[in-house]
VEXKENU-367675 format. One line per 4 residues: number of its first residue (from 0); their letters; for each residue x, y, z of C-alpha. Coordinates in Angstrom, 1 decimal. Example, Ala and Ser with C-alpha at 12.3 -4.5 7.8 and 13.67 -1.06 7.14 Angstrom:
0	as	12.3,-4.5,7.8; 13.7,-1.1,7.1
end
This chain:
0	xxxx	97.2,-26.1,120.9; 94.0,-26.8,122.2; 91.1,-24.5,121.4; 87.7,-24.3,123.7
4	xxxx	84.8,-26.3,123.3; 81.5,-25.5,121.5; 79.8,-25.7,124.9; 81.2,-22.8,126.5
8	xxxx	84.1,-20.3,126.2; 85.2,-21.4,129.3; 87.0,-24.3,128.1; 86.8,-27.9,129.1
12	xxxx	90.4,-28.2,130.1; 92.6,-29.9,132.5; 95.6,-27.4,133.1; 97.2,-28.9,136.1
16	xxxx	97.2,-32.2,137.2; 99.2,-33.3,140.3; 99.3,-37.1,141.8; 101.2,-36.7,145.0
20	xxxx	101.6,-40.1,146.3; 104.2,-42.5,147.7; 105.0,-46.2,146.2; 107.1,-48.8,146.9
24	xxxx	110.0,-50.5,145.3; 108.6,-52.1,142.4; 109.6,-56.1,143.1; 112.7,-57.0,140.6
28	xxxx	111.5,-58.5,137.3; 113.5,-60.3,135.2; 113.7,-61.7,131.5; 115.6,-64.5,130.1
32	xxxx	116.8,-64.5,126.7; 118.9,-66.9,125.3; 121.7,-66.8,122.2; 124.0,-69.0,121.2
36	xxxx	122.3,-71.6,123.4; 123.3,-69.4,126.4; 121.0,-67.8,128.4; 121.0,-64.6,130.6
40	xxxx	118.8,-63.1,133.4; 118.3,-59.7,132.2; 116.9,-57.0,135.1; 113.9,-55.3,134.1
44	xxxx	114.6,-51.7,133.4; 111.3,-49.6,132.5; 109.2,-49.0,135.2; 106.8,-46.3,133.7
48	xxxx	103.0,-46.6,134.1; 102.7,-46.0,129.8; 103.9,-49.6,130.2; 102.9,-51.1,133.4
52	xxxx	99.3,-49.3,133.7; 98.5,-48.5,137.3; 94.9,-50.3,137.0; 96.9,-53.6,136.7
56	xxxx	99.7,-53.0,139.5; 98.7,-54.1,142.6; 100.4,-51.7,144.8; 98.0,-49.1,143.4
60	xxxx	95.0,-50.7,144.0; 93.2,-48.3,147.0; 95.7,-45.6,147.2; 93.2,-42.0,146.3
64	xxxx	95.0,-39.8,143.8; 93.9,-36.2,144.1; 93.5,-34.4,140.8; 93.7,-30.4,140.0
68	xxxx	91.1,-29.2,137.4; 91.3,-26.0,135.5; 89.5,-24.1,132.7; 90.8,-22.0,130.0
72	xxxx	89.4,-20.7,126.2; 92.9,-21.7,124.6; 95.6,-24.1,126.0; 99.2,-23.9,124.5
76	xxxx	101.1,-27.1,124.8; 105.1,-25.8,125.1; 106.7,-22.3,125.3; 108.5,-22.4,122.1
80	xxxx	108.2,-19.5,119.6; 105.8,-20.9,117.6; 103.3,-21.5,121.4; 104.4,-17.7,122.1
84	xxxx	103.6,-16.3,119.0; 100.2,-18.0,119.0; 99.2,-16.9,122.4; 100.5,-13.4,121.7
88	xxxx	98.2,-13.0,118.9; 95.1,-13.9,120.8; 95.7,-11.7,123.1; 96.7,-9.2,120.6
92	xxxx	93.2,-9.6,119.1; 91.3,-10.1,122.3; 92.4,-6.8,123.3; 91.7,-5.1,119.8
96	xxxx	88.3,-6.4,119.9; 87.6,-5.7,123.6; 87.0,-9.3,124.2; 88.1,-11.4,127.3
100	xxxx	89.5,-14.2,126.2; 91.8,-16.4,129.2; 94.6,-18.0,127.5; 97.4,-20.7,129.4
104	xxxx	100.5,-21.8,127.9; 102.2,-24.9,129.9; 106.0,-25.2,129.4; 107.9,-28.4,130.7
108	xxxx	111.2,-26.3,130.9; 111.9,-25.1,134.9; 111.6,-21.4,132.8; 110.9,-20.3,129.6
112	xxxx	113.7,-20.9,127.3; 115.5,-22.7,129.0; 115.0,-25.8,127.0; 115.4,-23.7,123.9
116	xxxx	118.1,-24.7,121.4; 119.6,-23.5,118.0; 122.6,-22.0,117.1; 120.2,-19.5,115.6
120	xxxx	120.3,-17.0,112.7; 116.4,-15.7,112.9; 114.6,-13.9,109.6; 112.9,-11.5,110.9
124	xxxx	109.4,-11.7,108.6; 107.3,-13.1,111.4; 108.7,-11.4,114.0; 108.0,-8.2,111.8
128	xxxx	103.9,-8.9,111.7; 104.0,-9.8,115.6; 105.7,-6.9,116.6; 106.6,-4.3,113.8
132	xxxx	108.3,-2.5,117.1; 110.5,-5.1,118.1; 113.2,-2.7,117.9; 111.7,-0.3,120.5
136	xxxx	110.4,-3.1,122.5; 114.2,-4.4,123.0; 113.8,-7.5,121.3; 117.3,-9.4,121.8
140	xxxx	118.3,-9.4,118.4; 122.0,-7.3,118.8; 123.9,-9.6,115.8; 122.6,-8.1,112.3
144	xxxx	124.4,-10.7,109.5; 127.2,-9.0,107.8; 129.6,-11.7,106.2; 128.4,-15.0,104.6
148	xxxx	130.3,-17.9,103.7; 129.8,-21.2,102.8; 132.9,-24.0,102.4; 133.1,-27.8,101.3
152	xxxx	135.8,-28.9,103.6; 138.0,-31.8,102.4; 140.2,-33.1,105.5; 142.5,-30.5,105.3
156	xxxx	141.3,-27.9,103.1; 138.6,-26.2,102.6; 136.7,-25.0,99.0; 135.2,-21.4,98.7
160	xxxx	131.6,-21.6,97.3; 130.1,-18.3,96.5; 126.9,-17.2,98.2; 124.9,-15.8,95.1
164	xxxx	121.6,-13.9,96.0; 118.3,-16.0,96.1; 120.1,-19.3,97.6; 118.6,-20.7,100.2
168	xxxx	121.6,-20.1,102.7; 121.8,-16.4,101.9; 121.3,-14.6,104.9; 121.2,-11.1,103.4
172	xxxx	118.9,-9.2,106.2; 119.0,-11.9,109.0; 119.9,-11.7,112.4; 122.6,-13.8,114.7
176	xxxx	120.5,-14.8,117.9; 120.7,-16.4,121.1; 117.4,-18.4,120.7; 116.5,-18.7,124.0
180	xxxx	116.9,-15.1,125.2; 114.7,-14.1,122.1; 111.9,-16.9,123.5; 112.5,-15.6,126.8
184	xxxx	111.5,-12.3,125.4; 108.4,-13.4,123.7; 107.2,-14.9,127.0; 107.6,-11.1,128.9
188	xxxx	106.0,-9.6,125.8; 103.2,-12.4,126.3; 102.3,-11.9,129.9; 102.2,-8.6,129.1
192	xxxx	99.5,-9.1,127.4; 97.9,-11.2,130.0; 99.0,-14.8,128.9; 99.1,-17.0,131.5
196	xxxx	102.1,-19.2,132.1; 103.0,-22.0,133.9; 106.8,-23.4,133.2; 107.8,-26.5,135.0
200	xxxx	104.3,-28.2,133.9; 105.0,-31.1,131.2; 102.0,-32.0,129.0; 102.0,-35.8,129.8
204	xxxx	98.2,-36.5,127.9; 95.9,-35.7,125.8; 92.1,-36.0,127.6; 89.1,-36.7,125.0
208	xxxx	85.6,-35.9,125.3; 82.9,-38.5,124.6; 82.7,-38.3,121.3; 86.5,-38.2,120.4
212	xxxx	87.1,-34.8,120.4; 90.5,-33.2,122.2; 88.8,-31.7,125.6; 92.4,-30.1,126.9
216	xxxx	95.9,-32.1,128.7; 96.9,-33.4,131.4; 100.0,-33.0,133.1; 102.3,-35.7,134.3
220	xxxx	102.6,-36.8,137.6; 105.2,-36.3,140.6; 105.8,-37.8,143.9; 106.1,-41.1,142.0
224	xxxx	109.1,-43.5,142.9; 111.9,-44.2,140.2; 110.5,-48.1,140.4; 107.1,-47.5,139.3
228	xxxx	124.8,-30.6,118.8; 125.3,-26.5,119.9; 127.4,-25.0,121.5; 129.0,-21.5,122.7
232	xxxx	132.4,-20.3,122.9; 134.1,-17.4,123.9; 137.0,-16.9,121.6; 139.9,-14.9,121.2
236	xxxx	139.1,-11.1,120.4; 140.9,-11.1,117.6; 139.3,-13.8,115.7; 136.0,-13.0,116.6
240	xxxx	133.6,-11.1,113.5; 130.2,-9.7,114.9; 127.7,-10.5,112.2; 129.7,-13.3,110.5
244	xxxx	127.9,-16.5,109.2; 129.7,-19.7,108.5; 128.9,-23.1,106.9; 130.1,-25.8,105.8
248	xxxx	129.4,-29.2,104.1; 131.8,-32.7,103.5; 134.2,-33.8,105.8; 134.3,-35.4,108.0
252	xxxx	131.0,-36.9,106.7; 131.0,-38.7,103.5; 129.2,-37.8,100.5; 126.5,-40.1,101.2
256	xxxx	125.9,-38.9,104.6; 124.0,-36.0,105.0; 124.8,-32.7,107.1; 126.5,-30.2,107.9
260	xxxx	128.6,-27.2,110.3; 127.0,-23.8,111.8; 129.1,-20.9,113.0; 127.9,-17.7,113.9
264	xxxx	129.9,-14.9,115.6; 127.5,-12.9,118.0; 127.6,-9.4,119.4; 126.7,-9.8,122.7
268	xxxx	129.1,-7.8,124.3; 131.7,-10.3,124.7; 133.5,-12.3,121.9; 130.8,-15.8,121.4
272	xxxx	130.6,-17.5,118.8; 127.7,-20.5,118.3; 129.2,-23.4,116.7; 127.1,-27.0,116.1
276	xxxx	127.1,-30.2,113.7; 124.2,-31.3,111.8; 123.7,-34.9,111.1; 120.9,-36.4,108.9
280	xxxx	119.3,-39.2,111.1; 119.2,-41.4,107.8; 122.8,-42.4,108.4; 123.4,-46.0,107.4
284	xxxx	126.5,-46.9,109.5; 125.8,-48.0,113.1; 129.1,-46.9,114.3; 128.9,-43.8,113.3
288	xxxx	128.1,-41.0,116.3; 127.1,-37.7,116.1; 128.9,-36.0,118.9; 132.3,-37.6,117.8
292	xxxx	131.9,-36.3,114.3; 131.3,-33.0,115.6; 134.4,-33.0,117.8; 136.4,-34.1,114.3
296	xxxx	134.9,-31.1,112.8; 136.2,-28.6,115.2; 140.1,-29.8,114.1; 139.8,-28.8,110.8
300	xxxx	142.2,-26.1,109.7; 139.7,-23.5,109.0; 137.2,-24.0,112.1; 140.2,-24.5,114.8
304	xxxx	141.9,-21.5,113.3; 139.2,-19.6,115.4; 138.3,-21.7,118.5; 142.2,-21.7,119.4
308	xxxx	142.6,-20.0,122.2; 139.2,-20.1,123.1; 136.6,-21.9,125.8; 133.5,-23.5,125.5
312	xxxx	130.8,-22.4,128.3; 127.6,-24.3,126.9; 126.6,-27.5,125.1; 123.4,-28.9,124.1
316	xxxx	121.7,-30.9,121.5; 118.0,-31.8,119.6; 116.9,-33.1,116.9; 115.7,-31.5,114.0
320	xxxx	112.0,-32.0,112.0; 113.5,-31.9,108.7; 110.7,-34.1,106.8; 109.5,-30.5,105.0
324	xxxx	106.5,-30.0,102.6; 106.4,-34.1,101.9; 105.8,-35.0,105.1; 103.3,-32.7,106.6
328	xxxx	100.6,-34.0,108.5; 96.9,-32.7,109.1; 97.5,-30.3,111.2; 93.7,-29.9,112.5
332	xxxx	91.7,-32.4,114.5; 88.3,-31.5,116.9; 89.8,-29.7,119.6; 93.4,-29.0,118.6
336	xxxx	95.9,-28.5,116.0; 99.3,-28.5,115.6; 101.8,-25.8,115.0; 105.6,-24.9,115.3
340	xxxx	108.4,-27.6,114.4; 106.5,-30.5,115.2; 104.4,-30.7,112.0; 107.6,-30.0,109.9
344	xxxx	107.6,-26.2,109.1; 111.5,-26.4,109.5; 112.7,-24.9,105.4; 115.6,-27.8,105.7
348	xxxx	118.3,-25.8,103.4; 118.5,-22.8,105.1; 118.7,-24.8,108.8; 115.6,-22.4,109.8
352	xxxx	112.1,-22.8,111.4; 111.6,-20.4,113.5; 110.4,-17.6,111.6; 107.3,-20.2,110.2
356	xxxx	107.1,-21.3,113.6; 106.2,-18.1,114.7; 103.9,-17.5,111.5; 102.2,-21.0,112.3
360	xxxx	101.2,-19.7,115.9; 99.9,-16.3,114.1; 97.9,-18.2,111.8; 96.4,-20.7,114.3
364	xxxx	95.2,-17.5,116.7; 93.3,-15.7,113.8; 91.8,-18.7,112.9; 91.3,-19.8,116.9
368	xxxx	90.1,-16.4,118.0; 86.4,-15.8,116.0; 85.0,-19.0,116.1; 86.2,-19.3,120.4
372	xxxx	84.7,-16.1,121.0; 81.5,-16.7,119.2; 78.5,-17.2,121.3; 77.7,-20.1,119.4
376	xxxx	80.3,-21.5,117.6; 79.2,-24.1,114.7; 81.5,-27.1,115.4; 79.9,-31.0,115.1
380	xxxx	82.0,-32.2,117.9; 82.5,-31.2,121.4; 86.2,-30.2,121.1; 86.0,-27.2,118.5
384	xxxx	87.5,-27.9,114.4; 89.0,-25.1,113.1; 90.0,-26.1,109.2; 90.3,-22.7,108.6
388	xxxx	93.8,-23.2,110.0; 95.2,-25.0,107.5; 93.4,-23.2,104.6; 95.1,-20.3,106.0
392	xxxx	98.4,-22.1,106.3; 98.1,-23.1,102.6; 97.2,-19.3,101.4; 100.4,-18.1,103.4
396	xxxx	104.1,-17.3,102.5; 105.1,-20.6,104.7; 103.5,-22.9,101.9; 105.1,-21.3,99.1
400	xxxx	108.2,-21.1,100.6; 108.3,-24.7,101.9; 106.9,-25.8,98.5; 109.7,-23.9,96.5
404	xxxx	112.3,-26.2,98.4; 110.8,-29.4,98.9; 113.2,-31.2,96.4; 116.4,-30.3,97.8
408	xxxx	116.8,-32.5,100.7; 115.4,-35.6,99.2; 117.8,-34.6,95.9; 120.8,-36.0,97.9
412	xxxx	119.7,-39.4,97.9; 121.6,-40.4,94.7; 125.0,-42.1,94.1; 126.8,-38.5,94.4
416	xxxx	125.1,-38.1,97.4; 126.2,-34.4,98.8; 127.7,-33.3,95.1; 124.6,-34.6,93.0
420	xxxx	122.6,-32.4,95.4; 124.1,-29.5,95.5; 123.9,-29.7,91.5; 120.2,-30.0,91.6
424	xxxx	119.9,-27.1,94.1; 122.0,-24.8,91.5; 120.1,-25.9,88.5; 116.3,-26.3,90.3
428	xxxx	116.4,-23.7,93.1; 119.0,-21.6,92.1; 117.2,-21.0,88.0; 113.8,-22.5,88.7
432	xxxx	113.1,-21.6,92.2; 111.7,-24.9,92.9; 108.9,-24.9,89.8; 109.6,-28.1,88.8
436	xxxx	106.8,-29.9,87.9; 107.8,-33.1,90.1; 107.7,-33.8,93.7; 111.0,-35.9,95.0
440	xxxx	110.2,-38.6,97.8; 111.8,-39.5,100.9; 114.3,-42.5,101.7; 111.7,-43.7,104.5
444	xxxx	111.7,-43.9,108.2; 115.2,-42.7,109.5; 115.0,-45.8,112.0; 115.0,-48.5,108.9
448	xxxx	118.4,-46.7,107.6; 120.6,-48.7,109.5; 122.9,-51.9,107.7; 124.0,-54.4,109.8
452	xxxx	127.3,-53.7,111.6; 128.7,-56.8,109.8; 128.2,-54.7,106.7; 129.7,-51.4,108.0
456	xxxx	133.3,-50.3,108.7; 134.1,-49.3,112.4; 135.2,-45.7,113.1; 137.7,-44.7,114.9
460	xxxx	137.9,-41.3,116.5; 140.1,-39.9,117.7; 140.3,-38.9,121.3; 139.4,-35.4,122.7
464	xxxx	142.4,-32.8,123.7; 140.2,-30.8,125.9; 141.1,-27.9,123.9; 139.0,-28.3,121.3
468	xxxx	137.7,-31.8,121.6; 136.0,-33.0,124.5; 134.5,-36.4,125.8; 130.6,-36.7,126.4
472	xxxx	129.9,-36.3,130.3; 132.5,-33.2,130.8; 129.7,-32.1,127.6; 126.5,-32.6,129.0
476	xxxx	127.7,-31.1,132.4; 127.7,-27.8,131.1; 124.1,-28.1,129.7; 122.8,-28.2,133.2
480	xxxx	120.7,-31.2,132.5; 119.1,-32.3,135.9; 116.0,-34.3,136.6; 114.6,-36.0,140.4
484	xxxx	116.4,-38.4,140.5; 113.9,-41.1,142.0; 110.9,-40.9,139.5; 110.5,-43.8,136.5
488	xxxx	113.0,-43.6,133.8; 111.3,-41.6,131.2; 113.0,-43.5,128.8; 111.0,-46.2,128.2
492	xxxx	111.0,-49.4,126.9; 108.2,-51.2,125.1; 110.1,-54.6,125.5; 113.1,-54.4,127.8
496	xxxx	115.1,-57.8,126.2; 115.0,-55.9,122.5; 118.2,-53.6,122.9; 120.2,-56.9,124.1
500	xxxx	118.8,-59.4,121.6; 118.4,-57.2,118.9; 120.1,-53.6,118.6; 123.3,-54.9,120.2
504	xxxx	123.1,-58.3,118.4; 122.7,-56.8,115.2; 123.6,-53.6,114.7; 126.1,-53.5,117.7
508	xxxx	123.9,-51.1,120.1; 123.6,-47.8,118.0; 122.3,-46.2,121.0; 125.0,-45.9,122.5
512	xxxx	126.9,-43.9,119.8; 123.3,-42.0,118.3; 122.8,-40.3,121.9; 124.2,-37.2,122.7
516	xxxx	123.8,-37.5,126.3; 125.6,-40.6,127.2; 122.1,-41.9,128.3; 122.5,-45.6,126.9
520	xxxx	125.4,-47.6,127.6; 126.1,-51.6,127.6; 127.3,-52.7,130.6; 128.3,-56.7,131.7
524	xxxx	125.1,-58.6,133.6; 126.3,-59.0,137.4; 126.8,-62.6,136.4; 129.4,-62.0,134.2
528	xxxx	127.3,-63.9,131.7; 126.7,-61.3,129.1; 125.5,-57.8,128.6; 122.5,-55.4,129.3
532	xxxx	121.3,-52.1,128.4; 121.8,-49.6,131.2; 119.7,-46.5,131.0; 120.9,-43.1,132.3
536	xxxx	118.0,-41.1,132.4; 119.0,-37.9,134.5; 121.6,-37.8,131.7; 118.8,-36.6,129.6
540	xxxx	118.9,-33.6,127.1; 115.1,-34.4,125.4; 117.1,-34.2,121.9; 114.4,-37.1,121.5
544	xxxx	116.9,-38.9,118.8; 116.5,-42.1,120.5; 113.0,-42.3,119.4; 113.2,-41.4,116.0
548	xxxx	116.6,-43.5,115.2; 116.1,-46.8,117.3; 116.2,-49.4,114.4; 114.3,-51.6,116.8
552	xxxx	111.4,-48.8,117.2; 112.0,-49.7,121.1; 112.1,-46.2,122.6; 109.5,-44.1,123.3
556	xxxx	110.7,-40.8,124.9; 108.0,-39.7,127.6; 108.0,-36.3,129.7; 109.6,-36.3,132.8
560	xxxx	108.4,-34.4,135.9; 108.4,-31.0,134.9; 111.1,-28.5,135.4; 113.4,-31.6,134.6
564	xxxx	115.9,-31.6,131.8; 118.5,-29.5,130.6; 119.2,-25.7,131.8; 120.4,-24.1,128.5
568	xxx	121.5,-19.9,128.8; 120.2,-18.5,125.6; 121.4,-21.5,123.6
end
């Protein structure tokens, strides 16, 4: 979020910036890298100008670029609830104050929501200080939670745990949603207001004024040549339980792997439920993948017992910002801030972020809105500071809520793993309500979690029915994933020999198994003469694991052209 300058209230701001031009086929580059004194020709494979800069490529040099300039007071990066709720609020007080106040929102998605994901069960609180009429505004929330449960499932069985009032995963009050109609929702409610929107625009970089300050974004380009776990079913009648909340931890996880199961039955006038696996990132075995655990899940006794009969009509998958009150960055910097799930506002043991989302976005508008329509607003750089932000963020039910839980994720890293946790939550959450006077710590970068694959025990899964299990491509076929097919790979690569010579060597390609998109695969060099990493970009579901769990820190996930990307239906 990007707030005007001091300078005017017309902001300095690029909103749109389009590069339509034509390039040739890059030349083929190739490295050599040797092992076991053998050596193979390995094909270049990123092609992106964050790694080849344009200034530097020939083929460049003379060609004019034409560049679209805009000006706004506020700029919202990404349509998300916490981006809505902000620019809702500014408007909400522009209009109560009699102000004019011109405020953008860019979106990389083709529409608004349709890169939203979560198998979502939404508390309402934000939602209640945005809009206390929700209700009589039609706000798509039709599921009100009537039945909780919570399991431990051993492979065959599963163990009861009672939901007792004040845990974290009581949902007493809490609503069953389809995540993207509700953002979808926010987004009419916003250009109602007068919010401008502009989906299919991707945020590709940040633009500084002289004196270091954010001055506003640019957007990536197009007309560049390639060479330059949710999901919802609809079940049997029968089986299906409006208002009912599952979930589940253990099998077919270990104890010492973190994660968990979602099921939510929803009343949207058909029998869906939303089902997904959650998998802490700080796995240590190589061979272990995501997506396959999640299609073990689905056999268990007491999950199949309700998808039997049933189909699946949607798949997705993201990653989750679970680093919580520890990990919190500064959220304010001349010119912006940051707000929503990528600071880490995400309260980890009840799987939900986007009530503080929303809150986040409140809190950055009242803090955004006096000093931008001031006539002269005190700021010492160019690009406005707003502190006030996160002294208001501190002062506000978010911090004292993510405070109270901040021990329970790390609490899992002992020898009991799951079962040692879940005793500290009853004894520290449950009695204390998170009043200890100690702060637990992190295991460290999820990337550094991996062992060696010498060190860890193959898995072996078992292979999909289609009834209940499926493979990975018929998967990511129903989340509508497309992108144009001939721009660069936004995939990228700081050193294209790393994945052979060390993620494969080593720790026997991970990427290949962490991906939920069947975007990375090893595939034989045309010589026969060993392997390389092959790159399936338009495969893409911007989960944006790769780059948080890439041992190798390798992979750095860059937007594609906008509107690219996957299609999700109220996911």
């Amino acid at each position: 979020m990007f707030p005007a300058s001091r300078y005017s209230i017309q902001a300095q701001r690029c909103i749109r910036a389009l590069k339509t031009v034509q390039a040739e086929h890059a030349p083929s580059q190739h490295y050599t890298w040797g092992r076991n004194c053998s050596s193979a020709v390995m094909p270049r494979i990123t092609s992106h100008y964050t790694i080849f800069p344009r200034d530097k490529d020939p083929r460049w040099e003379g060609v004019e670029m034409e560049r679209f300039a805009d000006e706004a007071d506020v700029v919202i990066v990404g349509g998300g609830p916490a981006g809505l709720s902000a620019a809702i609020r500014l408007k909400q007080l522009a209009k109560e104050q009699e102000k004019e106040l011109r405020v953008c929102l860019v979106e990389k998605a083709s529409q608004i929501g349709a890169h939203t994901l979560s198998g979502a069960c939404l508390e309402p609180s934000a939602l209640n200080e945005l809009f206390p009429d929700w209700k009589e505004r039609g706000a798509p929330l039709n599921t009100p939670v009537t039945e909780d449960l919570f399991s431990i499932l051993t492979e065959k069985y599963r163990i009861p745990v009672p939901m007792l009032p004040g845990l974290p995963m009581n949902n007493h009050g809490n609503y069953i949603v389809r995540l993207g109609h509700f953002v979808h929702w926010l987004g009419e409610q916003a250009e109602e207001l007068g919010v401008e929107i502009y989906p299919g625009y991707a945020a590709a970089e940040v633009l500084f004024h002289e004196d270091g300050s954010v001055k506003g974004i640019a957007t990536n380009d197009v007309g560049i040549a390639k060479d330059g776990s949710p999901k919802l079913w609809v079940i049997d009648e029968k089986k299906w339980r409006p208002g009912r909340v599952e979930h589940s931890v253990g099998w077919p996880l270990n104890r010492n792997t973190y994660g968990g199961s979602f099921l939510y039955h929803l009343n949207e006038g058909e029998p869906l439920v939303a089902l997904g696996f959650v998998v802490g990132l700080d796995y240590t075995n190589p061979y272990l993948s995501p997506f396959r655990e999640f299609q073990r899940w689905k056999h268990h006794p007491f999950v199949a017992k309700t998808l039997e009969g049933g189909d699946r009509i949607a798949y997705g998958a993201r990653a989750l910002n679970e680093g919580g009150y520890q990990c919190l960055p500064k959220v304010t910097f001349p010119g912006g801030m940051l707000i929503g799930c990528s600071p880490g506002f995400m309260n980890v043991p009840k799987i939900k972020g986007t009530h503080t989302a929303m809150k986040s976005g409140m809190l950055a508008a009242e803090a955004i809105f006096p000093k931008v329509t001031a006539e002269d607003p005190a700021s010492e750089t160019a690009g406005l500071h707003i502190p006030e932000y996160e002294d208001n963020l501190k002062k506000s039910w978010i911090w004292k809520e993510l405070y109270a839980v901040r021990n329970i994720r790390p609490s899992f890293h002992n020898y009991f793993g799951l079962y040692g946790g879940m005793i500290y939550t009853g004894v520290f959450y449950w009695i204390l309500r998170g009043k200890e006077p100690w702060t637990l710590k992190h295991a460290g970068l999820d990337s550094a979690q991996l062992k060696p694959a010498k060190e860890c025990t193959p898995i072996e899964y078992p292979k999909p029915d289609g009834k209940l299990s499926f493979d990975l491509l018929s998967s990511v076929a129903l989340s509508g994933t497309n992108h144009e097919g001939d721009q660069p790979p936004h995939l990228t690569l700081k050193d294209d020999s790393i994945p052979v010579a060390n993620n494969l060597a080593i720790y026997d390609g991970p990427e290949q198994r962490f991906c939920p998109a069947g975007v990375y695969e090893y595939v034989p060099l045309e010589t026969g003469e060993g392997m390389r990493l092959q790159i399936n970009a338009q495969n893409c579901v911007h989960c944006k694991t790769c780059d948080i769990k890439d041992p190798s820190q390798n992979i750095n996930w860059v937007v594609p052209e906008g509107s690219g990307g996957p299609a999700y239906n109220g996911l």
